[in-house]
N, C-alpha and C positions, 0 to 999 in steps of 0.2 A: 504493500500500500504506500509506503512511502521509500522513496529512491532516493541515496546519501548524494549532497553535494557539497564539495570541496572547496575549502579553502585554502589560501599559499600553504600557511602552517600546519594545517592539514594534511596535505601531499607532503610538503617535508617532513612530517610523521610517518608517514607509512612507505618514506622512501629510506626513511633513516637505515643503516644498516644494510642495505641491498649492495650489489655489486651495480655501480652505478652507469659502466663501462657495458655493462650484458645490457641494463634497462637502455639507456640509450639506442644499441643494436634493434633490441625492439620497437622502440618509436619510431625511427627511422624507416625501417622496414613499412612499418603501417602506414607512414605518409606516403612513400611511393607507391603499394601496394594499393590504397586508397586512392591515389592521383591518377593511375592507369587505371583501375575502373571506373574512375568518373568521368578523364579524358582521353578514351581511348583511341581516338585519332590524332592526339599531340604528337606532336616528333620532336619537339623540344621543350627541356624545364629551364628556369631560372628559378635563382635560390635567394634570399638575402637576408644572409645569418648573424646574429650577433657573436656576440665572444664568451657567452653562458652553455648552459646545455641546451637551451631551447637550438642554438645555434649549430652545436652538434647534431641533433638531430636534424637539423635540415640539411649538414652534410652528409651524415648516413643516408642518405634518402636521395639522396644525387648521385651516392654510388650503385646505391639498387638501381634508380633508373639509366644510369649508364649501364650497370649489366643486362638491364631487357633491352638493350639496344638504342636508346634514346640518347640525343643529345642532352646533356646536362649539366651548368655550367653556376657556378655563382655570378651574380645579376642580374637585370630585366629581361634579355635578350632569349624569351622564350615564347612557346603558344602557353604556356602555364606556368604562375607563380607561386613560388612556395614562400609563403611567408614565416621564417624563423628569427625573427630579430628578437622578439622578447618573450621569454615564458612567463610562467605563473608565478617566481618571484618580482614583477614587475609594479609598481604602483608608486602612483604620483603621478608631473608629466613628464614627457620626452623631452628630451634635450633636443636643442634644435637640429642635430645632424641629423639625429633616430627620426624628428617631427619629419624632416623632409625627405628622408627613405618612404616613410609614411604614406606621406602624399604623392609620392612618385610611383607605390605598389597601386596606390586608386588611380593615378591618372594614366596608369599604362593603358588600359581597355583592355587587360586581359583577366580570363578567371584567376583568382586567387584562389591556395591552399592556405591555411594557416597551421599551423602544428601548436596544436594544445588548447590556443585561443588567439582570440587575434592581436595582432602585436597593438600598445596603447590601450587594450581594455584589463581593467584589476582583478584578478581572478577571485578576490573575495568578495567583492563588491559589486561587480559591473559598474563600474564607473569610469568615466575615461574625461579624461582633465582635459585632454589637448584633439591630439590627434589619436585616432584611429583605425586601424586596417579595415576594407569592408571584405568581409570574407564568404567567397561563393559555397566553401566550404571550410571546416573544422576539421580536423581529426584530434581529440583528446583523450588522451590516456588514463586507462586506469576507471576512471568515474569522472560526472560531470561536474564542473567546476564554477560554482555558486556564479560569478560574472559572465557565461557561456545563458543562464535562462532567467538574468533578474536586468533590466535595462539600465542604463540604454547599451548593454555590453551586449543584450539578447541579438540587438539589432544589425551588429558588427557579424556575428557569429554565421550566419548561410546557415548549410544545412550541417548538424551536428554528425558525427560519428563520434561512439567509444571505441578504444580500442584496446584489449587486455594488455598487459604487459607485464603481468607474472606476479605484480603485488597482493597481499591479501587485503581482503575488506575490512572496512574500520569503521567505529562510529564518526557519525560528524555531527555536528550540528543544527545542519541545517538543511531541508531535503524537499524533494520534490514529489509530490503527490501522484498519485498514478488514480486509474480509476478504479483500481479496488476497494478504494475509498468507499464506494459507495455502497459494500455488502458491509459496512457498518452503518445504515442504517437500517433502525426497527421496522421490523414489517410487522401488519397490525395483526394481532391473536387471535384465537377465536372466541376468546374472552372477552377482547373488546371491545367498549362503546364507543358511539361517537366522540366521546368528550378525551375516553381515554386514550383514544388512534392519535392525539393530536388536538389540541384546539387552540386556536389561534385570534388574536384580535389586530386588526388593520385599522390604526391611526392615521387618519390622513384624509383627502379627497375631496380640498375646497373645491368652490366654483372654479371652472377653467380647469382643474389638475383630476378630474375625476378618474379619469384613465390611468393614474396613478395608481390611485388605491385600490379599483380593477381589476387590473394586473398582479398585483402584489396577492391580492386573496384568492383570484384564479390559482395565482402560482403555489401558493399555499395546497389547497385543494391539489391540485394536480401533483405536487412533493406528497400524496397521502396522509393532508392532514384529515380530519374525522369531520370537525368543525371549525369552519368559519365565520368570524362577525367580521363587521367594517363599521366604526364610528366617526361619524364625517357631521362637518355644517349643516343644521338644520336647510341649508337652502340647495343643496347638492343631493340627498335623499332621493326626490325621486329622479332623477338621473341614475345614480345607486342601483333602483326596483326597477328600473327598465333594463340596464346592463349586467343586473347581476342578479342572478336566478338565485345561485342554493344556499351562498352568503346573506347570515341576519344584518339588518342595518340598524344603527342606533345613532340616534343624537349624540352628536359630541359632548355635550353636558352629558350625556352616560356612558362615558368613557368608563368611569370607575366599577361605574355600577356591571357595566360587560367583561371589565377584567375578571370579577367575579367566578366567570365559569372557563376563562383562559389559561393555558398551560405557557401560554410564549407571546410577546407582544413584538409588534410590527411596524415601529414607531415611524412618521417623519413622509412617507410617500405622499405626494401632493397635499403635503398639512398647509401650507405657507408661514411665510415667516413673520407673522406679529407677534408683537411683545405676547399676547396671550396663549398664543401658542408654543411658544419659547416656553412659557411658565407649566403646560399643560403637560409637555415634555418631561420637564424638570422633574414636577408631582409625581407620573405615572413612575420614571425611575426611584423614585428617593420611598413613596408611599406603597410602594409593591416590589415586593419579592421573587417576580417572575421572571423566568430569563426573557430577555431583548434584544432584537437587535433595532438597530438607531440607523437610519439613512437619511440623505435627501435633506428638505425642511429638518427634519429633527435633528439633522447636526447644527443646525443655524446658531449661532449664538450659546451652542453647549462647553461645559466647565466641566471641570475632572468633579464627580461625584461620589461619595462615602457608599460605593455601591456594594452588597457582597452578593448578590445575586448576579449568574451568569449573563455576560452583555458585549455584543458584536458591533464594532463601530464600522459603515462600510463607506468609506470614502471614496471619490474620486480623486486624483492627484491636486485639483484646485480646494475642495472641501478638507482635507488632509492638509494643506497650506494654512488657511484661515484657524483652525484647530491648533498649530503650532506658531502663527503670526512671522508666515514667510509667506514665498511668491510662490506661484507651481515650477516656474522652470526651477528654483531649486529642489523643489519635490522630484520632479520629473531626473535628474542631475544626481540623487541621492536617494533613492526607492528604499534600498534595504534600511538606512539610517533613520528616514524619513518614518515608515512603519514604526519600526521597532520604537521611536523616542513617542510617539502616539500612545502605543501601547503602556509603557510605563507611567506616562503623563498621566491618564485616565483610569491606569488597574484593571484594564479590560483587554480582550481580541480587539486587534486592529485589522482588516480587512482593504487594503487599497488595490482598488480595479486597475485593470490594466492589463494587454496580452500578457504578462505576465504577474500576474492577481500574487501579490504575495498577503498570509497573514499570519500577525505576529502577535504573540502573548507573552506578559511581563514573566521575565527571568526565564523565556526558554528562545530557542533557534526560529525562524523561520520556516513557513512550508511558504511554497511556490508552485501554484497553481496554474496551468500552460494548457490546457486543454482545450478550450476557447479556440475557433477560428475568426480569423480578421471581421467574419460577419458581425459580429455581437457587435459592433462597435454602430450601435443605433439608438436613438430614444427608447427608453423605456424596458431595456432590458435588467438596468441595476434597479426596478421595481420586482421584476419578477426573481432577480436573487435576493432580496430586501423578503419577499411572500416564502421563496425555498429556502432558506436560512430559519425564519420561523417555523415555518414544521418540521425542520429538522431540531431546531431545539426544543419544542411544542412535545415528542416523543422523547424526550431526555437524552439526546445526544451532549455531550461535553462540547464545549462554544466555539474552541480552536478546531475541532474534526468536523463540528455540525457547519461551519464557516466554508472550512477547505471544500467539505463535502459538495457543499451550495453550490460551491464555486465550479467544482468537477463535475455538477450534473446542469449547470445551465450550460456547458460546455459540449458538454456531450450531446445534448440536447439541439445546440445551435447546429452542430454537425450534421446532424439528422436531418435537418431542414435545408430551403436555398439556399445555396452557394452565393448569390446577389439576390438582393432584396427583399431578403431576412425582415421581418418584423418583429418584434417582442412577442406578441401573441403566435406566432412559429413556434418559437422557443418554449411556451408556457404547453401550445398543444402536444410538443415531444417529449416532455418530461417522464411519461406516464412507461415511454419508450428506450428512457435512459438509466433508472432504476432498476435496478436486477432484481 
């Protein structure tokens, strides 16, 4: 369910002690071997290696492809680039010699290799200061290495390869979810009721935003919750009863009164932002003990709260900003950091969207959620993981798996559906299709 990913010190854990002389033979190998079947009409490589081991390896790799008969040479002068300047001990920026190696592997026009990662992205972090490589492909060793699927290093990276090279597995930190995630959650007994399959309350659905909170209790329903309510403005109601068949509706003044029979709340989807809703917010976290997750409006204006009940913040990288009183492009610039200081700040899961959704809980690692195709990225889709999130914590899943989970089944979900012009409601109808 969850796949280790690497950091610098990391790998030089679980390199420590090896014959370092054999591992390199093998990396080497795997980049040519990997080069030739990706370009197998190439008749020529170039290489441009630093003076580390990443470097090494890209000349073991020019001797392989010299023995399959290819011309193979250190510098540009190839139909394929191997980029070995910098490995995984790399971070910070580039000096400007290495910056303008850099730019001169992108502006060649030809595909790039990279060996490990791409030269200028941090292998712990994803993070790249200056310059870096755009790579058509990766080849990394061993396991994949935290800056290869957390941005904007994801972005750098092409398509990944692992490739073994004789080390044993090691815990890390910090990892990468798979979809087995999702045979942890509860399937409903045959014991149970409606109330106890799940039951969920949908905070939200002013005038104008009602498809908000629509979406979010569909998506509920369709995650297998049992029951659904939706508490919205008195003036948004019957909009509510026209769009929404099997969800109860209640006046937002009975917000409290409908936590009542709720196992998980679903704070913030098209609530809007007036101070009285800010405050309405505030109550249902601090005056109830039920787990939460908080999107949307309901981040508006929210403070770390004395919460000990279970509670999912699901940001987007500009919502995530305002929370910590920065811009998004340093959000965007600092993902893993970004998360993580969220989560500490408020004692809760942090959740920040993104092709690569990472979510992060005070005092543990990251998971990193990738499942997602480029589709998702339309309105209304962080309503229906805002609805999936809630019935997953609705049946007592733990905040940080029921979060990850969310994240891996609106994923899966979007998969199932168009390829171009995906809708939310796609997404909400595949769920049923994504669940095991």
């Amino acid at each position: 369910m969850l796949e280790p990913l690497y950091t610098a010190d990391e790998m030089r854990a679980a390199e420590d002690g090896q014959d370092l002389d054999l591992l390199m033979a093998r990396a080497g190998k795997a980049v040519a071997e990997e080069a030739l079947r990706r370009f197998p009409d190439a008749r020529s490589f170039g290489a441009v290696c630093g003076k580390g081991k990443n470097g090494g390896d890209g000349l073991v790799a020019l001797e392989v492809l010299r023995s399959a008969g290819r011309r193979a040479d250190e510098g540009l002068e190839g139909d394929v680039v191997i980029d070995a300047l910098f490995g995984t001990g790399f971070h910070g920026e580039p000096r400007a010699e290495a910056a303008r190696l850099i730019e001169a592997m992108n502006a060649a026009g030809r595909p790039i290799v990279s060996v490990d990662l791409p030269s200028g992205v941090d292998a712990s972090t994803g993070e790249v200061a200056r310059a870096a490589v755009r790579a058509a492909v990766t080849v990394t060793f061993h396991a994949r290495k935290v800056g290869l699927v957390v941005g904007p290093g994801r972005f750098h990276a092409g398509e990944v390869t692992v490739a073994g090279i004789g080390l044993e597995p090691g815990r890390t930190r910090n990892a990468l979810v798979t979809r087995r995630i999702l045979e942890q959650v509860p399937r409903k007994r045959p014991q149970d009721t409606k109330y106890t399959a799940g039951s969920v309350l949908v905070v939200g659905g002013a005038p104008g935003l009602t498809g908000a909170a629509c979406l979010a209790a569909e998506a509920a329903f369709r995650a297998d919750a049992g029951y659904v309510a939706v508490a919205a403005p008195a003036a948004s109601l019957p909009v509510l009863e026209t769009r929404l068949l099997e969800a109860v509706k209640r006046p937002l003044e009975d917000a409290f009164a409908a936590a009542d029979r709720a196992s998980a709340l679903a704070l913030g989807p098209g609530l809007g932002r007036e101070a009285e809703r800010q405050v309405l917010v505030r109550r249902l976290l601090l005056e109830t003990d039920l787990p939460a997750v908080v999107d949307a409006d309901g981040l508006f204006g929210l403070a770390p709260l004395d919460r000990s009940a279970p509670t999912v913040l699901t940001p987007h990288a500009g919502e995530l900003a305002r929370l910590l009183g920065q811009e998004s492009a340093w959000v965007d610039a600092h993902r893993l950091a970004a998360v993580s200081q969220v989560a500490e700040l408020f004692g809760c899961v942090c959740l920040l969207k993104g092709a690569d959704t990472l979510v992060a809980a005070p005092g543990e690692g990251v998971l990193v959620a990738d499942a997602g195709p480029p589709s998702l990225a339309v309105a209304g889709t962080g309503d229906v993981l805002t609805g999936v999130i809630a019935a997953f914590l609705a049946k007592g899943m733990e905040a940080r798996l029921a979060a990850a989970a969310g994240a891996v089944a609106c994923g899966v979900a979007a998969s199932l559906g168009p390829r171009r012009g995906l809708v939310a409601g796609d997404v909400v109808a595949r769920l049923p299709e994504a669940l095991p």
